[in-house]
ROGUKE-386556 format. One record per residue (C-alpha): x, y, z; residue number from 0; residue in one letter. Coordinates in pm, whole numbers, plus 50000, padded with zeros to 5 digits. Layout:
BEGIN
{{X,Y,Z},NUM,A}
...
***
This chain:
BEGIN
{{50933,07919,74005},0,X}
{{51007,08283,74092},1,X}
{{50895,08437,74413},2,X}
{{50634,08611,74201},3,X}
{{50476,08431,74061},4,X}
{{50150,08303,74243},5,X}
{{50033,07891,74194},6,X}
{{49702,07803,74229},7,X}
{{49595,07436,74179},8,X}
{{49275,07317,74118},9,X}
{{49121,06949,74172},10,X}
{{48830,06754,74250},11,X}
{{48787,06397,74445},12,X}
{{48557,06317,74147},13,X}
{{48501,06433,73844},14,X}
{{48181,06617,73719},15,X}
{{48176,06889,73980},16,X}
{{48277,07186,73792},17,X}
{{48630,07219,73817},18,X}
{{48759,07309,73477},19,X}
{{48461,07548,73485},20,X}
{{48615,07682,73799},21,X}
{{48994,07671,73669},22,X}
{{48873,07855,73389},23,X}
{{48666,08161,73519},24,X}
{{48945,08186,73831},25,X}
{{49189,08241,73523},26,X}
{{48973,08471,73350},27,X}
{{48912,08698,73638},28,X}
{{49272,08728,73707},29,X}
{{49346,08831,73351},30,X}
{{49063,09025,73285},31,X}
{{49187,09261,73620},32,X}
{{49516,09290,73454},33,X}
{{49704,09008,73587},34,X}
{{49966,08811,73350},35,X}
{{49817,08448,73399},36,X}
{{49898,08103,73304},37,X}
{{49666,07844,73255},38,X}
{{49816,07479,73261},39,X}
{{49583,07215,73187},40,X}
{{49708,06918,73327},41,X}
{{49374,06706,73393},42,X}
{{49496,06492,73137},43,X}
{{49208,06210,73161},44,X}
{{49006,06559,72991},45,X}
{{49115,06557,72684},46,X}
{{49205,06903,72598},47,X}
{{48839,07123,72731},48,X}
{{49038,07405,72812},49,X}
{{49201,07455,72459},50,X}
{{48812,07396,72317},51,X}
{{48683,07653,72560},52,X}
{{48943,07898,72441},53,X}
{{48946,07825,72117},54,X}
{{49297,07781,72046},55,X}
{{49484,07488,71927},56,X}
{{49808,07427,72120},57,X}
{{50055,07245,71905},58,X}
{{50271,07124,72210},59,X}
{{50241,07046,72535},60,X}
{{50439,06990,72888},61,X}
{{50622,06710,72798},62,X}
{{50798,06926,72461},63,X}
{{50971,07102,72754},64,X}
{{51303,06936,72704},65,X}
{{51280,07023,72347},66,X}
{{51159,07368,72357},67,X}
{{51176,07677,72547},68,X}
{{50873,07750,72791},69,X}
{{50755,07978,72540},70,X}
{{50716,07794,72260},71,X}
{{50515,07527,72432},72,X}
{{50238,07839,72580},73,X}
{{49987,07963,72345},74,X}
{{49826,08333,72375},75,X}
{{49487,08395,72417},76,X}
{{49488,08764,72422},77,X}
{{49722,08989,72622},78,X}
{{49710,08893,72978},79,X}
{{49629,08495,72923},80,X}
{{49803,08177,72793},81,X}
{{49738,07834,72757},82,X}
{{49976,07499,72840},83,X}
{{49776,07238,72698},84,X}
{{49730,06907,72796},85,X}
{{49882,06580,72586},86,X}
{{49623,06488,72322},87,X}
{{49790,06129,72222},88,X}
{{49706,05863,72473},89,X}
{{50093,05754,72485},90,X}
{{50176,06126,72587},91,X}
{{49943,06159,72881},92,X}
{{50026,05805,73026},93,X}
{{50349,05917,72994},94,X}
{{50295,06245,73152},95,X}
{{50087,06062,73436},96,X}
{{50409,05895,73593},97,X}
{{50651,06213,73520},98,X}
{{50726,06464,73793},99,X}
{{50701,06761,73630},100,X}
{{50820,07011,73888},101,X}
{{51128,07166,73739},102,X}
{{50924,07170,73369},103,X}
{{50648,07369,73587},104,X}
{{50906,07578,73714},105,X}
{{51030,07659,73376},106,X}
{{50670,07781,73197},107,X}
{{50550,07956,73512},108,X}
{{50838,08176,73527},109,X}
{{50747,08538,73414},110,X}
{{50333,08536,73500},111,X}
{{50175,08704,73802},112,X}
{{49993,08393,73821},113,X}
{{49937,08044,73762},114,X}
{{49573,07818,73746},115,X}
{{49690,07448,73675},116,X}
{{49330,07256,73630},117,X}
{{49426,06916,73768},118,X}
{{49262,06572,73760},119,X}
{{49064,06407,74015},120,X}
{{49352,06122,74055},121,X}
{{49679,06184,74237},122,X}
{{49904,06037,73976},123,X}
{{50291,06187,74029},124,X}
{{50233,06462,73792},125,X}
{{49942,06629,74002},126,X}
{{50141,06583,74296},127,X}
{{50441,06762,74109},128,X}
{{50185,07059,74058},129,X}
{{50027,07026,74428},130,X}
{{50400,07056,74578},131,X}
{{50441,07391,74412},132,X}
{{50101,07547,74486},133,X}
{{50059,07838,74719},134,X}
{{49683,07774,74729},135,X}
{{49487,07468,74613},136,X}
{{49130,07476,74588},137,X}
{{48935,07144,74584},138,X}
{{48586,07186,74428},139,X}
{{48280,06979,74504},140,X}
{{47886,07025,74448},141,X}
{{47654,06948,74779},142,X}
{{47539,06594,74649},143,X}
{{47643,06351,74877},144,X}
{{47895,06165,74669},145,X}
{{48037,06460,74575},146,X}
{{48095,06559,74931},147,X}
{{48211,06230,75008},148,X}
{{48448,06208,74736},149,X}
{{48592,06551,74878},150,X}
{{48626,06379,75228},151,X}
{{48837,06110,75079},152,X}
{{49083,06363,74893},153,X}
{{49104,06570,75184},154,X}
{{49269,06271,75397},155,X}
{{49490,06234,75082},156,X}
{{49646,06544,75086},157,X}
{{49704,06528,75431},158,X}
{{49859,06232,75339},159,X}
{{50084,06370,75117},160,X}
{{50196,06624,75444},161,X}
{{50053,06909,75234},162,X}
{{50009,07212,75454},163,X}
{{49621,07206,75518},164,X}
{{49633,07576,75544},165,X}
{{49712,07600,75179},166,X}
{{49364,07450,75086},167,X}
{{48985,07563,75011},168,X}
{{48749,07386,74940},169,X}
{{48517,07549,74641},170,X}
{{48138,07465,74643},171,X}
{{48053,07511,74318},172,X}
{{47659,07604,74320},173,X}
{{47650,07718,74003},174,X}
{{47787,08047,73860},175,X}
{{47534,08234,73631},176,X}
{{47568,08572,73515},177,X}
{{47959,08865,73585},178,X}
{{48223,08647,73701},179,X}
{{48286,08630,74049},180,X}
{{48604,08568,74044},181,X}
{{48705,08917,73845},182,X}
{{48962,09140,74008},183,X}
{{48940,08887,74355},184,X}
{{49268,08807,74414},185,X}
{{49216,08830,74783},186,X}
{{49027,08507,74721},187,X}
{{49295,08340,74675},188,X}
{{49599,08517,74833},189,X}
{{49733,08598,75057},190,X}
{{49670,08318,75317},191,X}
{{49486,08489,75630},192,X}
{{49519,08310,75935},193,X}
{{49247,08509,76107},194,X}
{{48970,08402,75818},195,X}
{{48753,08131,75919},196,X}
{{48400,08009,75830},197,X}
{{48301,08053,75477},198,X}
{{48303,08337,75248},199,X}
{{48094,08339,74918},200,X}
{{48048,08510,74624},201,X}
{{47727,08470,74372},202,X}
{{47708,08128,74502},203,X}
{{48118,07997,74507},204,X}
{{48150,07912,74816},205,X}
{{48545,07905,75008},206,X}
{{48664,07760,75334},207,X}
{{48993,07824,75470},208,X}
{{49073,07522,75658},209,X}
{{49265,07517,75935},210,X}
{{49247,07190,76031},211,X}
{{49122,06845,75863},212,X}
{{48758,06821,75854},213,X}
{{48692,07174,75927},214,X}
{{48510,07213,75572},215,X}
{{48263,06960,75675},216,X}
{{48071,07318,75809},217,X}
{{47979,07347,75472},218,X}
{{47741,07018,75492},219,X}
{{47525,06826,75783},220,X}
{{47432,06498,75851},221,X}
{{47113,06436,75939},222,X}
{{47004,06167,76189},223,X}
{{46917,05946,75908},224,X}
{{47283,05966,75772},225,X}
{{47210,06159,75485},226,X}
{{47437,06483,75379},227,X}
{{47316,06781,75310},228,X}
{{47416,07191,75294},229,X}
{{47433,07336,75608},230,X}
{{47309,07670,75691},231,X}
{{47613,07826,75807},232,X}
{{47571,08143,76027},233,X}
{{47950,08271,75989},234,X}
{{47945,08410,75628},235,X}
{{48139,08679,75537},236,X}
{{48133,08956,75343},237,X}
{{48329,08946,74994},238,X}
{{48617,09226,74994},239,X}
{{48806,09313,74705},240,X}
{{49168,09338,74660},241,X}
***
């Protein structure tokens, strides 16, 4: 990976929260303001949404890497944004599932401004391979209490893995009607600011920096009956473009 080029990674402890949604609009905006972007879909219990949602058909995936150059396995979509499918054939993404694909990540995100790799829920070696190369990784969640729960549980995960918490946000997706937010925000994303914290939120997308483990639990309360619900947090912050 050149020094350039800017990783963002994006998972969920569970699935059904939004995340490709997110992956893809995050990838949009960055293109749309100009950006070169990748988009690597490596969720690969997904079964190829990304391609659908773009509608392209990538012929090859990751795992052609050893056959092919990086570009022959990335598919246009217009000028400033390609696609790295996923592995359509079960065998493929089982196989991909227990590869570490660091130095094949390397390889295609060489030349972009950025890359959005839209991850799975589990933490199988290839996520991890995309995880240890991330400057940023957002984890989304909605504000139902499994959802928030689920989050909890990959938060002590990644810590886990000694991933630098200050690398992470965690996204609540609250639905996203209307301009994307994420157009021309690369601020959003990078560069890390030590001196942000609380939450900042755009047309609903809510981020937290998190400084330490458990810090995003601002973004919910528990009630005296045990129950989890948003929290009204007083510390928002204004959006700010780049």
């Amino acid at each position: 990976m050149t020094h350039a080029t800017r990783v963002v990674s994006v998972l969920s402890g569970k699935g059904g929260v939004g995340k490709t949604f997110v992956s893809l609009h995050l990838a949009h905006g960055l293109a749309e303001g100009g950006r070169k972007t990748l988009l690597v879909d490596l969720d690969l219990h997904g079964g190829g949404v990304l391609a659908s949602a773009l509608g392209v058909q990538p012929g090859r995936h990751l795992l052609h890497a050893h056959r092919f150059p990086p570009e022959k396995i990335t598919v246009p979509v217009n000028r400033t944004l390609s696609l790295v499918g996923a592995p359509m054939d079960l065998r493929d993404a089982l196989a991909a599932q227990h590869s570490d694909l660091s130095a094949t990540l390397n390889a295609v995100f060489r030349g972009f401004d950025w890359a959005i790799v839209d991850l799975s829920h589990r933490l199988d070696l290839a996520t991890i391979s995309a995880l240890s190369l991330s400057h940023v990784i957002w984890v989304v969640t909605t504000a139902d209490a499994f959802a928030l729960r689920a989050t909890d549980i990959m938060l002590g995960r990644l810590c886990d893995l000694g991933l630098d918490i200050r690398r992470i946000r965690i996204i609540l997706n609250g639905g996203m009607r209307g301009r994307n937010p994420f157009a021309g925000l690369d601020t959003f994303v990078l560069p890390y600011d030590e001196s942000v914290e609380g939450v900042t939120t755009w047309n609903g997308v809510y981020s937290q920096v998190c400084a330490q483990r458990l810090k995003w639990l601002a973004l919910a309360e528990v009630d005296r009956k045990g129950a989890i619900r948003p929290a009204t947090n007083r510390r928002v912050q204004a959006a700010r473009g780049p």
